[in-house]
C-alpha positions, 0 to 999 in steps of 0.5 A: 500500500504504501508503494502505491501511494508513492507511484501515484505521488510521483506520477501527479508530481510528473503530470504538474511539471509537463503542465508548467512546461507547456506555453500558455495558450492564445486568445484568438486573433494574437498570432495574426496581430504578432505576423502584422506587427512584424511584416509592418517593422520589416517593411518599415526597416526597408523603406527606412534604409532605402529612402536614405544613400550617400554621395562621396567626395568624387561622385554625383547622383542622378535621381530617377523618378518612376525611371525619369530624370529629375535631378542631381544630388552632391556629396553628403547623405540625402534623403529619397523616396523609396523604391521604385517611387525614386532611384538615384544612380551615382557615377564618378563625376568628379574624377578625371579618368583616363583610357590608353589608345594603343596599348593597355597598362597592367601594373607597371607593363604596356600590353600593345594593343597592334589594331589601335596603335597601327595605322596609314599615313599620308603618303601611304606608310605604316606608322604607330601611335600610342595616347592617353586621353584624359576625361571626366563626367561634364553632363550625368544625364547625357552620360546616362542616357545618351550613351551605353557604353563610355569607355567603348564609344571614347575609345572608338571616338579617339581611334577615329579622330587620331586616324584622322589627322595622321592620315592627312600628314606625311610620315616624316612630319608625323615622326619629328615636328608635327607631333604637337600639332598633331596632338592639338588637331585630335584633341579637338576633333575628339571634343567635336565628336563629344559635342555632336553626339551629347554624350556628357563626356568632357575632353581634359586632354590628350597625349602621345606617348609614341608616334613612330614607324614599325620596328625593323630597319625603317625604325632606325632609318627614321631614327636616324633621320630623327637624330640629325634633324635634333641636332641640326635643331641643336645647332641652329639654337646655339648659333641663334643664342651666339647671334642673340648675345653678340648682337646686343653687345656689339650694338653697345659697342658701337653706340659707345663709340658713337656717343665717344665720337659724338662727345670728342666732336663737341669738345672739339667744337667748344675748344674751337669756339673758345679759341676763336673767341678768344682770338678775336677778342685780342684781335678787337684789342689789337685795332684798338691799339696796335703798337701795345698789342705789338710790343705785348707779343714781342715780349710774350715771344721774348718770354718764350724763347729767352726764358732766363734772359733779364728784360728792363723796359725804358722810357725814351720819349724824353731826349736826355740820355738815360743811364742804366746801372744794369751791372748793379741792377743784376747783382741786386736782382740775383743777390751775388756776384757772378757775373752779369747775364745776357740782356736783351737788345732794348726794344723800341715801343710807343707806348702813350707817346714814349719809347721802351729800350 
């Protein structure tokens, strides 16, 4: 009996614990308000996450309302209607990109790409070309609408353009001076090409990297033609700069010799005139009394030619004959007593009616 009682305990025990184990039931219409709840936070989280995106730094976004082109969003985060109301596409607009025509560049090495690089000439010769073309996203919804593939169209457009121009020069021209020129013609049929076609595209710019004839011996013919034609150039710029530096010095020589010329004339005409002025003044003096003016350069003369010699002017207007002392008269002049020195013959003036020995 008591081993009864102990099962039955054990079972109701059992029977207690499965029932506090079980979940709680329902009420009728729960489980649908939880299925709704949870559809209306997932569509809400979707339509959260799809109303908000973000333009980087290099990019723009063109806004597609039910797929028509409404407009355009810069760098930040902005909000939009979800999808398919709204869809934005973004495309780097701000970035300068690039293409090769003629090669491709992998890491560090060129792949030549021969059905671009090669093409005809003017005068019927084979010749290669290589160029980068620099470009950049000018107008978003020409660029998305007007064109299917851009990478594809500006290289066939760069192709055709580059063709083109070096079809119509000779190969000689291409391969020296007329690489610059060229480049400038392609540059601007490419940017004709962007502009008939509106593709949205603009054309920074374009450069060779190669313009020069298939290898082999034709290479280095041209080669060769190409390394005489620089140092012929070479030559001509040093004659060029030997002619610019001589040429100014050479003119300033010259113009300093003139103004030396030009300076010694006028002082020769001053010293002229000086001279002549002075003559005449004498001249004018000399009419207004000869006999002074004689006897004046006959002493000057005497002066000159007897530059030691004692000179001793006398009146001889009067008839009384006039005694000179000349022995005493040169010893005081000399302060010894050597004997007299040479005197001069007395010269005969009339200076104010009277006579000078």
């Amino acid at each position: 009996m008591s081993l009864s009682f102990m099962g039955q305990d054990q079972n109701q025990t059992n029977a207690n614990a499965s029932a506090s184990r079980r979940p709680p039931e329902l009420k009728p219409g729960t489980v649908k308000k939880l299925v709704i709840g949870i559809a209306a936070a997932i569509i809400l989280i979707m339509i959260g996450s799809s109303s908000f995106y973000t333009v980087q730094e290099q990019e723009r976004a063109a806004i597609l309302t039910f797929g028509k082109y409404t407009g355009e969003s810069s760098a930040g985060l902005h909000f939009k209607w979800p999808y398919p109301i709204q869809q934005v596409i973004t495309v780097p607009a701000e970035l300068t990109q690039r293409i090769h025509i003629g090669y491709r560049q992998e890491g560090t090495k060129a792949i030549p790409v021969d059905d671009e690089a090669l093409m005809i000439t003017g005068d019927e010769n084979i010749v290669s070309a290589d160029a980068v073309v620099q470009w950049k996203i000018s107008n978003i919804r020409d660029y998305l609408f007007n064109i299917d593939n851009e990478e594809q169209f500006l290289r066939n457009a760069a192709s055709s353009s580059i063709r083109a121009v070096i079809g119509s020069v000779k190969l000689d021209y291409a391969i020296t001076d007329g690489k610059t020129v060229i480049q400038d013609q392609v540059r601007e049929k490419l940017i004709e090409l962007q502009a008939k076609y509106k593709t949205g595209i603009q054309i920074i710019d374009i450069k060779f990297q190669d313009i020069e004839p298939p290898s082999g011996q034709v290479a280095e013919a041209f080669r060769e033609v190409t390394n005489a034609r620089e140092e012929k150039n070479t030559k001509i710029n040093n004659a060029a700069k030997y002619e610019n530096d001589r040429i100014p010095k050479a003119r300033g020589e010259a113009q300093a010799l003139l103004e030396n010329a030009e300076g010694e004339k006028k002082s020769r005409i001053l010293n002229a005139e000086g001279d002549v002025a002075k003559f005449n003044a004498i001249y004018a003096e000399y009419k207004n009394n000869p006999n002074v003016t004689q006897s004046r350069l006959v002493l000057e003369t005497l002066e000159k030619i007897l530059p030691k010699a004692k000179i001793f002017i006398t009146n001889s207007n009067s008839d009384t004959v006039n005694y000179l002392p000349l022995n005493e008269l040169l010893r005081s002049g000399t302060g010894s007593t050597a004997a007299p020195q040479a005197t001069t013959p007395p010269a005969t003036t009339t200076p104010e009616g009277g006579d000078a020995q």
